[in-house]
MARVO-976810 format. One record per residue (C-alpha): residue in one letter; z, x negated, y. Coordinates in steps of 0.1 Angstrom, whole numbers, plus 5000, padded with zeros to 4 digits. Example, Ala and Ser with C-alpha at 12.3 -4.5 7.8 and 13.67 -1.06 7.14 Angstrom:
<atoms>
 res   pz   px   py
   A 5078 4877 4955
   S 5071 4863 4989
</atoms>
This chain:
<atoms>
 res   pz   px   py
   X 0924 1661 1586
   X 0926 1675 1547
   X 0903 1684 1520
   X 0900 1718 1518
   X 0923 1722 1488
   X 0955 1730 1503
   X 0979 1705 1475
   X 0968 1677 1456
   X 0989 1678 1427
   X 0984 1651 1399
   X 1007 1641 1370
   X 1021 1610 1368
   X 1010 1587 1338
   X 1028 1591 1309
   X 1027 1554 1305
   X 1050 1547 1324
   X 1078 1528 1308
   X 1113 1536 1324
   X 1103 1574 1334
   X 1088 1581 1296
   X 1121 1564 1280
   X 1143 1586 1304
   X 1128 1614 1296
   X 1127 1614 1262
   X 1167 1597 1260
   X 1170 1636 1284
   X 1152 1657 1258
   X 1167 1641 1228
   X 1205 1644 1238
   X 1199 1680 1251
   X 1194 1694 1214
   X 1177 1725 1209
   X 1176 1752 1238
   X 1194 1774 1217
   X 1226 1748 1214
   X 1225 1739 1250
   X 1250 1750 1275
   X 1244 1767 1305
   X 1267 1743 1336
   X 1288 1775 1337
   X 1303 1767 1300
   X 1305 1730 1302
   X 1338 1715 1308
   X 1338 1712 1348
   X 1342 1677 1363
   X 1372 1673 1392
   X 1351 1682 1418
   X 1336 1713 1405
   X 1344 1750 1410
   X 1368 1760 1390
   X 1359 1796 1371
   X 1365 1819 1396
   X 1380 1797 1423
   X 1369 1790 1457
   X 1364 1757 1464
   X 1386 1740 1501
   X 1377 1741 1532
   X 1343 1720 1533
   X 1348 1707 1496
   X 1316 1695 1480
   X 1315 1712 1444
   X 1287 1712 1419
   X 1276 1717 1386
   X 1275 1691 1357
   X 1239 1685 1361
   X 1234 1682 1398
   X 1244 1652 1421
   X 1246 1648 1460
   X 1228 1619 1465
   X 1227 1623 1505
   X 1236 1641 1537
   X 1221 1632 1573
   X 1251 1653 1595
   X 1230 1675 1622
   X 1223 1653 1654
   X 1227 1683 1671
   X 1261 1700 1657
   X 1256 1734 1682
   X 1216 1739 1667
   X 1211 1758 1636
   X 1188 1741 1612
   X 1166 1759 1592
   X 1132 1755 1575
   X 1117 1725 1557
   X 1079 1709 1550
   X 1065 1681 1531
   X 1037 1660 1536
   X 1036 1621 1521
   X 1070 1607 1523
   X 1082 1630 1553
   X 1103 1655 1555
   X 1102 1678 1584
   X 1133 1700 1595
   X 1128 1728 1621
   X 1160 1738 1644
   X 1166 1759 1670
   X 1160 1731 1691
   X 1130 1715 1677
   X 1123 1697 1652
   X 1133 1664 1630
   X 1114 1644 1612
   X 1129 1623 1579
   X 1114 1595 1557
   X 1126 1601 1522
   X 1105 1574 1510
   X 1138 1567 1492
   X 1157 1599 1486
   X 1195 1586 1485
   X 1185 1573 1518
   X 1167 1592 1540
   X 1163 1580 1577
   X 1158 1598 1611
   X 1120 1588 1625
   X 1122 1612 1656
   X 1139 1642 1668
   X 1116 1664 1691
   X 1133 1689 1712
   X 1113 1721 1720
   X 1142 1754 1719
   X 1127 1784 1706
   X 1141 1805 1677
   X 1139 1799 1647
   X 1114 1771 1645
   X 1100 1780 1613
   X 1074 1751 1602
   X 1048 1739 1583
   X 1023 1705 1582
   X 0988 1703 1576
   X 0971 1669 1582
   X 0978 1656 1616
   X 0989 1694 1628
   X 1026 1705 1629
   X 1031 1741 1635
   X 1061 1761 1651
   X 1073 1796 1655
   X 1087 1808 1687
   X 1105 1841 1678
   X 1130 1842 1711
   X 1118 1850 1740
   X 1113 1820 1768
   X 1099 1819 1803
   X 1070 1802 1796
   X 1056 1783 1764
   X 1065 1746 1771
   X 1093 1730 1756
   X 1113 1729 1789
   X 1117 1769 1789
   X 1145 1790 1786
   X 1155 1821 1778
   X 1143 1850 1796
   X 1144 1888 1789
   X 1115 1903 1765
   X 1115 1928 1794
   X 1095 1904 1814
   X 1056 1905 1810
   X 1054 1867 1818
   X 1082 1861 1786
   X 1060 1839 1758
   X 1067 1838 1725
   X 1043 1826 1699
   X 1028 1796 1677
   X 1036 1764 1691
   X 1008 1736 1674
   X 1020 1692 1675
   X 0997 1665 1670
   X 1018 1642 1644
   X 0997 1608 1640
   X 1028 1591 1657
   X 1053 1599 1632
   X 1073 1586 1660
   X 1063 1601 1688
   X 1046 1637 1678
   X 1030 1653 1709
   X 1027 1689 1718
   X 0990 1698 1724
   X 0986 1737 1719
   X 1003 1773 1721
   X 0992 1804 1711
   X 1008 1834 1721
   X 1011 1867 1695
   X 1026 1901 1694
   X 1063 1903 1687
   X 1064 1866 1687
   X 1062 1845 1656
   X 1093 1848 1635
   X 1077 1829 1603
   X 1043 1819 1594
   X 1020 1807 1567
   X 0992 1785 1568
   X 0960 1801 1547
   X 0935 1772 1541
   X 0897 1777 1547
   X 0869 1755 1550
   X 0863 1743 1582
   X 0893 1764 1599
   X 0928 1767 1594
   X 0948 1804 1594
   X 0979 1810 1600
   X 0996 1845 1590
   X 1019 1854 1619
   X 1051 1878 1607
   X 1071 1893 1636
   X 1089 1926 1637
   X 1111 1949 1659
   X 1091 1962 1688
   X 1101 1975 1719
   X 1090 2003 1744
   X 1105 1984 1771
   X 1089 1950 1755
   X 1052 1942 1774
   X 1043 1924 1746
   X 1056 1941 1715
   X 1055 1975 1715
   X 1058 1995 1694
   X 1038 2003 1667
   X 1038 1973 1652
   X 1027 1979 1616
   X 1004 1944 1609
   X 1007 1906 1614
   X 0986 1881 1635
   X 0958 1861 1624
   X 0952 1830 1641
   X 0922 1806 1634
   X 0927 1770 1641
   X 0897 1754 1637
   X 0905 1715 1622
   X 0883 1698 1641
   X 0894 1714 1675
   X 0925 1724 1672
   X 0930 1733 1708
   X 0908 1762 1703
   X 0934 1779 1682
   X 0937 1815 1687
   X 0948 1852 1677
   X 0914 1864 1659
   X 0928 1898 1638
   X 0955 1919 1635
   X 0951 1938 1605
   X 0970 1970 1598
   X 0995 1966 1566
   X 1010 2001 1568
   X 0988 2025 1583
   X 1018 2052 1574
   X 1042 2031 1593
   X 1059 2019 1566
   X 1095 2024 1549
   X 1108 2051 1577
   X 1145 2035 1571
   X 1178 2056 1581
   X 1183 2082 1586
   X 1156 2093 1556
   X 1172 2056 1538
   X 1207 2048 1546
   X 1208 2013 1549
   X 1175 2002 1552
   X 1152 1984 1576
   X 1123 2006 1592
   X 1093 1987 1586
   X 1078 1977 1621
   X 1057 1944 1609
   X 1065 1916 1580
   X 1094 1894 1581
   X 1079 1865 1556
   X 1048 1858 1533
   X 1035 1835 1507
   X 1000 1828 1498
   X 0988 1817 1466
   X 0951 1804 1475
   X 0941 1798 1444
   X 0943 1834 1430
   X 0933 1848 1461
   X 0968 1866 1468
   X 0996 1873 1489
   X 1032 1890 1486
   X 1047 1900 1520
   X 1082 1905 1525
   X 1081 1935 1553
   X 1115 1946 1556
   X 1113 1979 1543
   X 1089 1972 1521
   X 1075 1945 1491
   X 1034 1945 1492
   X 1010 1923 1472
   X 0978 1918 1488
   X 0948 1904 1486
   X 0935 1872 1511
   X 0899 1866 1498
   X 0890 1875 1532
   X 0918 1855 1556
   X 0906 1877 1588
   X 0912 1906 1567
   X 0937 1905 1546
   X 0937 1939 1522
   X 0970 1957 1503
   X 0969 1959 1465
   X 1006 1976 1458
   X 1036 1982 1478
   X 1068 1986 1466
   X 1103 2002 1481
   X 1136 1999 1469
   X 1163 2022 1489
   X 1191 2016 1466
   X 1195 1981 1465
   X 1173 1960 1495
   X 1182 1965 1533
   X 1161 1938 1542
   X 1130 1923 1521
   X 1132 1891 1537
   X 1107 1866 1520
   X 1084 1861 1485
   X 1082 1834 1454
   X 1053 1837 1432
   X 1059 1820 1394
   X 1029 1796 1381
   X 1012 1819 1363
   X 1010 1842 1394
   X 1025 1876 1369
   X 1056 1875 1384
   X 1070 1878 1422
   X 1108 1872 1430
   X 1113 1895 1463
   X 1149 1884 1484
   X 1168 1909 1505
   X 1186 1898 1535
   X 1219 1920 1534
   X 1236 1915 1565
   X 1205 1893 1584
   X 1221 1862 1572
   X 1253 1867 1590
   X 1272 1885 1566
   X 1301 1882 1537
   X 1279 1897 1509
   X 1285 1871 1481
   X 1316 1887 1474
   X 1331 1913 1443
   X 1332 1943 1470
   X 1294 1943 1472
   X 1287 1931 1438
   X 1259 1917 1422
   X 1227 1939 1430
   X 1227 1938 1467
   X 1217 1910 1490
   X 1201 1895 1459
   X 1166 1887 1447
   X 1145 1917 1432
   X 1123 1902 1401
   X 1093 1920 1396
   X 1064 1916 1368
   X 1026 1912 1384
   X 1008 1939 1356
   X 0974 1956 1353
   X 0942 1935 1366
   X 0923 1934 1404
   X 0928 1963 1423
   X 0948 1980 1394
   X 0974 1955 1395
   X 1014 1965 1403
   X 1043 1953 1410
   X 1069 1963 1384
   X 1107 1958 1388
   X 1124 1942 1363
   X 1159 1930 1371
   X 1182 1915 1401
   X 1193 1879 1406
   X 1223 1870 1423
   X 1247 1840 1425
   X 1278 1845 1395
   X 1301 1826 1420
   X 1322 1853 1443
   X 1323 1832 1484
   X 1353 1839 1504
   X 1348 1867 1533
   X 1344 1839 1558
   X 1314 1827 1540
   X 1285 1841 1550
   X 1266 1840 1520
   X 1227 1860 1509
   X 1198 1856 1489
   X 1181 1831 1513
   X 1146 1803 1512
   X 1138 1786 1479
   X 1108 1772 1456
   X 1100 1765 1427
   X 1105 1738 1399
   X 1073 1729 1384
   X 1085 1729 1350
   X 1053 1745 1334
   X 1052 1755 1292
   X 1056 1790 1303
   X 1090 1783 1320
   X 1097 1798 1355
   X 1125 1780 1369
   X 1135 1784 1413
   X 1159 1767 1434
   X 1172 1786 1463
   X 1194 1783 1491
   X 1222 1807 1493
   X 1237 1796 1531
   X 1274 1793 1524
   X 1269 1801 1485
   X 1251 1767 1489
   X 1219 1763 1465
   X 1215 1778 1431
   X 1190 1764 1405
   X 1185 1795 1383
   X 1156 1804 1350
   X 1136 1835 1357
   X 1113 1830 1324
   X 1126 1861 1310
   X 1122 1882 1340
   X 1145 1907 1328
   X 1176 1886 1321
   X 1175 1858 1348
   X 1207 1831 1342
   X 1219 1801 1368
   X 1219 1771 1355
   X 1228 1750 1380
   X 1244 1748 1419
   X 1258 1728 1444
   X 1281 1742 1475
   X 1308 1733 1503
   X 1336 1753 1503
   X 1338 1777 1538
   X 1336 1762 1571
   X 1363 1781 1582
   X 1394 1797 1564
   X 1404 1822 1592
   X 1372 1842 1606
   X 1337 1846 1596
   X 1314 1816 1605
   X 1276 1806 1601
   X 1264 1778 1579
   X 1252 1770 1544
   X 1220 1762 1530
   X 1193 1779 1551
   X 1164 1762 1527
   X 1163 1749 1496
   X 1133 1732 1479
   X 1119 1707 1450
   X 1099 1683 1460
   X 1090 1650 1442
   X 1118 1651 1417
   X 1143 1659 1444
   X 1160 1691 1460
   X 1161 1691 1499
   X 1186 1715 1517
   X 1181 1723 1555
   X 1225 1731 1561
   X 1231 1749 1590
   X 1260 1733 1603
   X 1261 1702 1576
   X 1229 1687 1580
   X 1202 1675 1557
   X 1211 1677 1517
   X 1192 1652 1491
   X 1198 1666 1458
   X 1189 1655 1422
   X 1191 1677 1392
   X 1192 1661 1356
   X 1184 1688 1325
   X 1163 1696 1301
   X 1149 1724 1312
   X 1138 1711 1348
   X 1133 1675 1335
   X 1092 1682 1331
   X 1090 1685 1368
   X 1092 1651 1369
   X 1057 1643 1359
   X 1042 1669 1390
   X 1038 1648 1421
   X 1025 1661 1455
   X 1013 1650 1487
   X 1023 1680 1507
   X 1043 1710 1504
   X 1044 1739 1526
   X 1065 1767 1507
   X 1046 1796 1517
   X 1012 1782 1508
   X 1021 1783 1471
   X 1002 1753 1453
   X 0986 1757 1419
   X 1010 1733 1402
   X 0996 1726 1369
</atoms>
């Protein structure tokens, strides 16, 4: 099992040769910040965007300073892929029908080591150890990984946490559910000392659902005891918003009702949480895992229908909130909905302890306009452990593909760098893109939708002290303390 730090981060030795000569050949033809060009103003290459173009029908465009190193096409063209976790040199890719597991030992060729199906929506995932967790948020007539779908309106319906054993990279083996309220649309894993807890998010109760109704105004807890795994189980389910939450229409046109959390990231090491609830953007407090406690909470009914999930900066005074326009499935990268909606929501971390709030500072979206068959909004990312004060994110963008943009000055956030296809399809709307995006080891690793698994490398100044940050494990949500 691991040590009780959640990430062992080190920094690899300056000494070495080849990576120290690279860098410094980097740093020295960049220049000064101030003379550098953003990708946007270079000259593009042939097989980049052109300013305000729209790339073909499945054309791979890019920036100057990102390169497409590789692409594993989806074994399973009908299942939507989606999230992504790290641990050694795996990579592990949840789908609506399970789960894959990749060696990127060497990133420009990553290899399939086994494909496990289990159905069950979404499949959100994370590692720990020899543990691999799963979140059931569809409804299934029992919790094995032979189910199928069956109504919510059934009492025997399960939906829940789903818990591998992954010694045999080869041959991972299901040992343990746990059923929750609402089901388990995302979760996180909160280290402790001898036990393991996992923050359950689910949402949208039912008075005619038996196991989710309504209200449903908190998240699961779930202890998982390391050494006995097979005694996981629900433990707390603390109340988030005892006042129900952001009402949503008719009171806000447009907006999600907040009935429970749709994503959250820890940061362990400050003893903090920001949950993205729908309605609402809360930072909490986890010094107590079983009991989780609200600091702020934040609402904004102009701009956000959906706060869909959280990305603290290093120095833990900043939180970038994303809003889900459209769940996903919409055209909202486009000039008719313009560039403050289904975008991220940067907001500063100020005051101290309990006195600390959430302060809004500006709105990130891509500066590329996607065609209206492009479903395209602010979607999963991570950050780039750049350090110096620097706060640099990569972030998936489903059809508006994945965006490496600089946040340090939290009021005037700037891309500076992307990668996309052109749209799947040229006559109707259609799902795909970039459901994840994230840096890990000196490489980006997209989860596509439709396209498969993405190995990305960006080369630029500004991202090039990353490098030296090397990890054994990455779980997005469980934010490490990089440097």
């Amino acid at each position: 099992m691991t040590s009780l730090h959640p990430h062992r981060v080190r920094r690899r030795r300056l000494g070495v040769a080849a990576a120290a000569a690279g860098l410094l050949a980097t740093l020295l033809t960049a220049g000064p910040a101030a003379a550098t060009p953003d990708p946007g103003d270079l000259q593009v290459s042939p097989n980049a965007r052109l300013a305000g173009g729209i790339p073909g029908q499945d054309q791979i465009v890019h920036s100057p300073n990102v390169k497409h190193l590789a692409n594993i096409p989806s074994a399973n063209p009908n299942a939507v892929n989606s999230d992504l976790a790290f641990q050694g040199r795996y990579a592990y890719a949840g789908n609506y029908d399970g789960f894959t597991i990749y060696d990127i030992a060497n990133p420009r060729t990553p290899k399939v080591v086994s494909t496990v199906l289990c159905p069950g929506g979404q499949n959100d995932i994370s590692v720990s150890g020899d543990l691999l967790f799963l979140s059931t948020d569809s409804s299934r007539s029992d919790d094995s990984c032979n189910s199928v779908s069956q109504p919510a309106t059934e009492k025997s319906s399960w939906e829940g946490i789903k818990i591998f054993d992954i010694r045999d990279k080869k041959n991972p083996k299901y040992i343990k559910s746990v059923e929750t309220a609402c089901g388990s649309h995302t979760h996180t894993l909160v280290p402790g000392g001898r036990d393991l807890y996992l923050y359950v998010s689910s949402y949208s109760p039912n008075e005619t659902f038996p196991d989710c109704r309504p209200p449903h105004d908190g998240i699961s807890v779930i202890k998982v005891p390391k050494k006995a795994p097979k005694q996981a189980a629900v433990v707390a389910f603390p109340i988030l918003f005892p006042d129900g939450g952001n009402p949503g229409g008719p009171t806000n046109p447009g907006v999600s009702k907040t009935t429970g959390c749709h994503d959250i990231t820890v940061l362990p090491s400050k003893n903090l949480a920001a949950g993205a609830c729908m309605g609402d953007g809360i930072l909490f407090d986890i010094s107590r895992p079983e009991q989780p406690r609200v600091i702020d909470r934040v609402q904004d009914n102009v701009n956000f229908a959906f706060w869909h999930s959280a990305t603290f900066n290093e120095r833990a005074d900043k939180v970038v909130f994303t809003d889900e326009l459209g769940g996903g499935g919409g055209a909202t990268c486009n000039e008719a909905t313009g560039p403050d909606r289904g975008a991220d929501g940067i907001y500063d971390i100020t005051g101290r302890g309990d006195q600390r709030k959430l302060e809004f500072r500006s709105y990130f979206k891509i500066p590329r306009h996607q065609a209206d068959t492009e479903n395209c909004v602010a979607h999963n990312g991570s950050l780039i452990p750049v350090g110096g004060g620097r706060d640099i994110m990569v972030q998936a963008w489903y059809q508006g593909g994945v965006s490496i943009w600089d946040f340090t000055d939290s009021a005037r956030p700037k891309e500076i760098g992307y990668f996309e296809r052109g749209p799947l399809r040229t006559d109707a709307l259609s799902l795909g893109g970039s459901w994840s995006a994230y840096y890990y080891n000196g490489h980006i690793y997209s989860n596509d939708i439709a396209k498969g698994f993405d190995v990305l490398r960006i080369d630029d100044w500004r991202t090039a002290p990353a490098s030296w940050v090397w990890m054994d494990r990455l779980n997005v949500q469980t934010q490490p303390e990089y440097h």
